[in-house]
N, C-alpha and C positions, 0 to 999 in steps of 0.2 A: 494423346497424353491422358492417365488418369482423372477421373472428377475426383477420385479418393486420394486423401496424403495420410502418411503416419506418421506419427513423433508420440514416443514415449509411450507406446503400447497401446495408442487412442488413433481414432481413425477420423478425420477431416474433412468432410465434401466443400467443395468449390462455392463459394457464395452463388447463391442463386439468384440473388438481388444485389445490390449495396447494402453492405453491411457493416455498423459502426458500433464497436464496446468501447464503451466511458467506465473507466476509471476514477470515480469520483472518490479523490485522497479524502481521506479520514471520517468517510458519512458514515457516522454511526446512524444503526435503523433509526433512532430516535429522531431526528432530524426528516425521515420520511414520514414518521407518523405523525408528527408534530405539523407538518406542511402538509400532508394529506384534510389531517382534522381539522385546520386552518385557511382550506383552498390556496394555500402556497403554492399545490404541484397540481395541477391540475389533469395536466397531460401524463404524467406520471401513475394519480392515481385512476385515471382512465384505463393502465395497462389492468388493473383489477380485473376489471370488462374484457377485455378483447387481447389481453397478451397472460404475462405471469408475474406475479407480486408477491416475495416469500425473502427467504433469508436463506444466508450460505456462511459455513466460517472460513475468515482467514487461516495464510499460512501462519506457521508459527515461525521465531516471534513476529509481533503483531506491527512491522513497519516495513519502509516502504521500497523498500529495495527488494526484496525478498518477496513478497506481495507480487508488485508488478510481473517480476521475472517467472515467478509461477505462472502469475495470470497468462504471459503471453509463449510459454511450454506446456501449458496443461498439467505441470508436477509439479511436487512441494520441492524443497529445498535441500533435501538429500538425492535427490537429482539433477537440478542443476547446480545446485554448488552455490549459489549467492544467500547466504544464511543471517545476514544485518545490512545496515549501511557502511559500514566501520569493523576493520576487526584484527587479532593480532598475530600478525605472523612468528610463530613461533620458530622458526627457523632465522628469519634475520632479527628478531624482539621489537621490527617496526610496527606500527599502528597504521593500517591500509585504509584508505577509503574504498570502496567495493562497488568502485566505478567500471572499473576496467574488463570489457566484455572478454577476456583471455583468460580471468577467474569463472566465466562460464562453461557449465559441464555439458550445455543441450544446445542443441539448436532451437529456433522460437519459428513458432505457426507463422508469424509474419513472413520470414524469410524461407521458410518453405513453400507459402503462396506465390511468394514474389518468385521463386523461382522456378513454381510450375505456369505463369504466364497470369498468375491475378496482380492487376494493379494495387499495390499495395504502400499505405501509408501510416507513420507513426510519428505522431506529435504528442511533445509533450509539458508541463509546464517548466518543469525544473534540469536544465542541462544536465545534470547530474546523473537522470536515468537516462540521458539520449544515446550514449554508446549503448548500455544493455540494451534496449529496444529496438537499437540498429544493430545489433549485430550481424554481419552477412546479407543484410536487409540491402536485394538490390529495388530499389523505390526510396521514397519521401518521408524523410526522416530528420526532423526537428525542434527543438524546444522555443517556448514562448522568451525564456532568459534571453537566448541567442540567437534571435531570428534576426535574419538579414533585411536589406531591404527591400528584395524584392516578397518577402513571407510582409511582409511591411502593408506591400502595396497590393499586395493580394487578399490581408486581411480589412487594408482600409483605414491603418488609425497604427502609428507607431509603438513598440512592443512597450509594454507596461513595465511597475516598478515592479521588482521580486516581491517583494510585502506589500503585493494587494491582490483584494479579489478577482481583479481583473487579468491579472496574470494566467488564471483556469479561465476566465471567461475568454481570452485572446485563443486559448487552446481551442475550445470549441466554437468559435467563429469561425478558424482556420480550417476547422472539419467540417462546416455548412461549406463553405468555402470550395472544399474540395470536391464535397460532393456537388452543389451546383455546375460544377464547369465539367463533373466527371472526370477527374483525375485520379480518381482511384475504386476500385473494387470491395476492398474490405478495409479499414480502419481504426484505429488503434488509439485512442484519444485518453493522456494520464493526466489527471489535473493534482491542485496544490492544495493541501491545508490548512494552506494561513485564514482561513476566516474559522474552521472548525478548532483549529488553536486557542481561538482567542475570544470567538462568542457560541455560547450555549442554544440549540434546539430552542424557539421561539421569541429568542432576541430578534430586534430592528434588523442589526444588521445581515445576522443569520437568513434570515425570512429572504430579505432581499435580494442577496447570495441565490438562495437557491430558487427563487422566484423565476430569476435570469436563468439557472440552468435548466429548469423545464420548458422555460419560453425557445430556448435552443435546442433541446428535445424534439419541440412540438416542430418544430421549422425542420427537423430531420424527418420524422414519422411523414411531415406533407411530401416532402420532396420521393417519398418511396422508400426508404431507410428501413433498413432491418435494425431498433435500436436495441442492444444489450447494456445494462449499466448494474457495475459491481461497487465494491471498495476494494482497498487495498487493506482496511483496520478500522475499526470505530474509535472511540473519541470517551475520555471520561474525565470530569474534574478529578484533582488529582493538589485541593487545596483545604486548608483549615479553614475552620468557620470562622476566624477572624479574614481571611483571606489569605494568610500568607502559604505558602509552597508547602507541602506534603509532604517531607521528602524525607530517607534513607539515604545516608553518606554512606554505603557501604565497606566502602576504602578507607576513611579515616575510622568507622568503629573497629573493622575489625585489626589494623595497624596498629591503634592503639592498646588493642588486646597483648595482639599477638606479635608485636616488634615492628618497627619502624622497617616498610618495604616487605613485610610477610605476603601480603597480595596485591597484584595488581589489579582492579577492577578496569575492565571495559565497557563501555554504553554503548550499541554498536544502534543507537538512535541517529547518533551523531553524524553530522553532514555540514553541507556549508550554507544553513537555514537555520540557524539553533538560536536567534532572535523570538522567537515564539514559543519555543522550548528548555531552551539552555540546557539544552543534550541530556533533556531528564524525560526516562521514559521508566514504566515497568519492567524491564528483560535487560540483566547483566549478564556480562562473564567475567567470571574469577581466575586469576591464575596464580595459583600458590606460589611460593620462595622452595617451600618444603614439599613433598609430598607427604610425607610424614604426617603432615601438620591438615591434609585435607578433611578427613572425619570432623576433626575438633572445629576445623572451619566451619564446614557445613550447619556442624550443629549452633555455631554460634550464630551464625547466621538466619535459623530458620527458626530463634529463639525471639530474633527483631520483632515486635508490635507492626503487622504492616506487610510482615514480608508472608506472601502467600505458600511459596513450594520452592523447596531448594533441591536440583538434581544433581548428580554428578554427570561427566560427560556422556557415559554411555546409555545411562537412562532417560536423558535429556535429547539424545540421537534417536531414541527408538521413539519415547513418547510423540514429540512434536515432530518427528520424520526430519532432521536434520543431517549433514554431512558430518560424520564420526572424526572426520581427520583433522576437521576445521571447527572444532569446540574446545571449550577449554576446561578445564579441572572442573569446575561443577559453574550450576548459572543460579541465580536466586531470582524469581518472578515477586514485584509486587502487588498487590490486590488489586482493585477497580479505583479505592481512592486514595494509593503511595505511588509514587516517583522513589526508585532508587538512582544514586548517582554515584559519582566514584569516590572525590576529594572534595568537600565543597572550594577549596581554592580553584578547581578547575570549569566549576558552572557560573557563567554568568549571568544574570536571574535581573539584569536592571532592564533588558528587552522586556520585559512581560510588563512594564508599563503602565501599571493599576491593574492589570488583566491577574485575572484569578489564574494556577495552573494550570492549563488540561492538555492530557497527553495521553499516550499510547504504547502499546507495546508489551502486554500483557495478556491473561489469558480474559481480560473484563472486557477486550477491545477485539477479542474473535470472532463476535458476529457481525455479519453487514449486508448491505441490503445486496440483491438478487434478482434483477429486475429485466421482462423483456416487454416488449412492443408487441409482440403477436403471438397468439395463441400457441400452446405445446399442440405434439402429435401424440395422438395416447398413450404411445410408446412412453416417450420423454413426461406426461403429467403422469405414469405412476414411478418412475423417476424420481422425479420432485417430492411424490409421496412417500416414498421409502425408503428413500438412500438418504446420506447424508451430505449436504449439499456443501461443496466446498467453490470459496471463490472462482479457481480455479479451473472448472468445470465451465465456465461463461462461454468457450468457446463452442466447445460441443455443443453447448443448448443452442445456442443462434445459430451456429453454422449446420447442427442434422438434427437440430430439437422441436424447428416451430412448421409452422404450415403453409 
């Protein structure tokens, strides 16, 4: 059988060690520099020395459905088809969540290792990506929400609450885990948000947070690990200087303009996690009543204090590499420090708990960290040099990039 696989026009060799990409939901670079200059990451910023420490951009928009599912095809999101968390079918006018691996257009690296004969494993914090991550994944495919008990007893300590750290930390315990007893070959490890939600680069509890993830790092690099670790989106406050929310009602300004149900706005943020966000992120989609009535939209909209670029759908497919068939009339991006949302009747903002806003999903939250364990081949460091590096690329570089 092959040492080479293809998928999507990229070509694959076979782990040559054990090999593990982290997923680390929402680390903005800031958060590694901040731990770096702080000796927070230690083992991290050791990869300086002896691996690769740079930046790559997210897909667009900047969340995590769409992220992930790149991350583990190697393409953006007009290839495989998962373009938000959330979105609206225009054909039945339901609102989908964009769980269901049958809305995927590709097949994923995991599932073509697994099925040229590498043990392969995919864990991850929140159920919600565990179908896409499993798709056709014949191997070890689970989330920290829904782990059974015997993922229980293999991690050692009963699966955590959803809204806590420890929900990504159970993730990567369960990936020392695997790799200590040798259960799998290559490794696929997504973790959760909720601390980048809710505390800022050099908080108590931030520090902590990530204290623990390079202490689990460093316990993968001893064991022999080829580590890879990307995001899926960075992280930005997204609050007034009094504290309160930042926010664009999209839906209600321009309805009130333009008639009561002129647009529907969509936040395709939106998941069954919106406790730390209240489904407010940067990147909507608009769907007119009229068509008629789209120009005047647009411009009303790209008129808002706040709102950075307003596209229409086709320009919005080619810019950010999106599926054309699955956008809507145009989408409005807001800056690094606005949330747009739809209706304020439909966000519920008392989750955020004294916590300032900070969220994602715009073009302020495209960069993030790019991070490997062992040196490139020279091939692959003028790579790094010259191209543009996209999350998405994490495979390649671990799997035919290092030495």
């Amino acid at each position: 059988m092959s040492e080479i696989l293809e998928l999507n026009g990229r070509r694959y060799r076979k782990p040559q060690r054990t090999t593990v990409v982290i997923c680390a939901d929402g680390c903005d670079p800031e958060y590694i520099e901040r731990g770096i200059a702080d000796g927070i990451l230690p083992t991290i910023a050791s990869f300086a020395r002896k691996g690769y420490l740079g930046t790559a951009d997210a897909a667009m928009p900047t969340f995590t459905n769409p992220n992930n599912v790149s991350i583990v095809t190697g393409a953006p999101p007009s290839v495989h088809g998962i373009a938000g968390n959330y979105y609206l079918d225009r054909e039945t006018g339901r609102e989908v969540m964009m769980t269901d691996e049958r809305l995927m257009r590709s097949e994923t690296i995991l599932a073509l290792m697994a099925r040229a004969g590498v043990a392969t494993a995919a864990v991850t914090a929140k159920d919600k990506l565990r179908r896409l991550l499993g798709r056709h994944l014949d191997g070890i495919c689970f989330s920290s929400e829904c782990a059974d008990t015997e993922v229980e007893a293999m991690v050692g300590r009963p699966k955590p609450d959803m809204y806590s750290a420890d929900l990504s930390l159970f993730v990567l315990d369960a990936g020392v885990k695997l790799v200590e007893c040798g259960a799998a070959e290559l490794i696929y490890l997504s973790l959760s948000d909720y601390v980048q939600h809710a505390h800022a680069p050099g908080t108590r509890e931030a520090d902590a947070f990530h204290r623990a993830i390079d202490e689990r790092v460093r316990r993968l690099v001893e064991l022999g690990a080829t580590v890879g670790l990307v995001a899926d989106h960075g992280m930005n406050d997204k609050a007034l200087a009094n504290g309160e929310p930042n926010v664009i009602f999209l839906e209600d300004e321009l309805n009130g303009r333009f008639g009561t149900a002129a647009v529907r706005v969509i936040c395709p943020i939106t998941d069954p996690f919106v406790r730390h966000h209240g489904a407010l992120g940067s990147f909507v989609r608009v769907y007119a009543r009229e068509a008629d009535d789209i120009p005047a939209l647009m411009a009303a909209s790209a008129r808002l204090t706040g709102v950075e670029i307003v596209l229409d759908a086709a320009a919005a497919a080619e810019r950010f590499e999106l599926p054309r068939d699955r956008e809507s009339d145009f989408v409005a991006l807001g800056d690094e420090n606005t949330a747009i949302g739809a209706s304020r009747s439909e966000h519920d903002l008392s989750g955020l708990a004294g916590h300032r806003l900070r969220s994602h999903g715009g073009l302020g939250e495209q960069r993030v960290p790019f991070i490997l364990s062992r040196r490139l081949t020279p091939e692959y460091q003028r790579l790094a040099a010259t191209r543009r590096l996209r999350n998405f690329d994490i495979f390649d570089f671990v799997l035919n990039g290092v030495e």
